[in-house]
C-alpha positions in Angstrom: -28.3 -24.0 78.7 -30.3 -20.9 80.0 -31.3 -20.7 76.5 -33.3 -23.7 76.1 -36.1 -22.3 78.6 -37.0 -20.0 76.8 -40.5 -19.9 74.3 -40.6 -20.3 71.4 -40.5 -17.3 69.1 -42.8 -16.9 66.6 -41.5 -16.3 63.0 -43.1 -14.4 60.6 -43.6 -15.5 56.8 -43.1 -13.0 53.7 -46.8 -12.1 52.7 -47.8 -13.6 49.1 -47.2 -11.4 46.1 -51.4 -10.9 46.1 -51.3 -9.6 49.1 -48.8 -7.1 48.5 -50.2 -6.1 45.2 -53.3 -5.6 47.6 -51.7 -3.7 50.5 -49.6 -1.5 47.8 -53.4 -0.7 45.7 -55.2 0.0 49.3 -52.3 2.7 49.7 -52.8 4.6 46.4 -56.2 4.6 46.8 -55.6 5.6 50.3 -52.9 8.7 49.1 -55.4 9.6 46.1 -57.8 10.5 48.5 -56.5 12.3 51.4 -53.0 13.8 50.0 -54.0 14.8 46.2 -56.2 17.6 44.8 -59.1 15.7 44.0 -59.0 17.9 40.6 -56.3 16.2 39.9 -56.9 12.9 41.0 -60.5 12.7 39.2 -58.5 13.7 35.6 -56.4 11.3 36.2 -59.1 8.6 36.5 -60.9 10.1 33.4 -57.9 10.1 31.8 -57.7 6.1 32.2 -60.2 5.5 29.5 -62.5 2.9 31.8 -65.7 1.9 31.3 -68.2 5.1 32.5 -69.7 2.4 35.4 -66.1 1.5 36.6 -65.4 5.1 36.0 -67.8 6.4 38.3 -67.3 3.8 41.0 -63.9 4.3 41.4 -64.2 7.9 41.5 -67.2 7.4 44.6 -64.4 5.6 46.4 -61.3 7.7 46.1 -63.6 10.9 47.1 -64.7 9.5 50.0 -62.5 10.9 52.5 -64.0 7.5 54.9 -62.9 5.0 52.7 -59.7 6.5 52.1 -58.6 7.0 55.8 -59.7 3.3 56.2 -57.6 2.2 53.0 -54.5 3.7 54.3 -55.3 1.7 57.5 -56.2 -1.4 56.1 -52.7 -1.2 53.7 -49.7 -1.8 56.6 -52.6 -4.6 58.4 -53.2 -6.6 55.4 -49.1 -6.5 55.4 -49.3 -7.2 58.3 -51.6 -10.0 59.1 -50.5 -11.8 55.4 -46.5 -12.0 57.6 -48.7 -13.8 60.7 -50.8 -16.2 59.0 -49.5 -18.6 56.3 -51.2 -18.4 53.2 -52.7 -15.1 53.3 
């Protein structure tokens, strides 16, 4: 009886696959570019054989140290938020 006053609880969803794929590509970004030598991480990017335009790009992003300390914030909240609202 004492049970049926209390609110409802809200229940969380399992996040889409997309946005998992997402959170999990924010991270290595995120890891390439505050934990790793940046020597190493800028071979291994060269090493990919991409186009020299998407080359270059992604190397701009994973040195910024900005963008990386926001990537490895924005990971666990797109997780996160994609468990709170359906569809996401």
């Amino acid at each position: 009886m004492a049970l049926d006053i209390l609110p409802a609880m809200p229940r969380p969803n399992a996040p889409r696959m997309i946005t998992v794929l997402i959170a999990v590509a924010l991270l290595a970004v995120g890891i390439a570019g505050t934990l790793i030598d940046p020597g190493t991480v800028n071979g291994f990017i060269r090493g990919l054989g991409l186009p020299n335009g998407l080359e270059r790009d992604i190397l701009g992003l994973v040195g910024d140290r900005t963008i990386a300390y926001a990537c490895l914030f924005g990971s666990p909240m797109l997780l996160v938020i994609g468990s709170l609202l359906p569809g996401i």
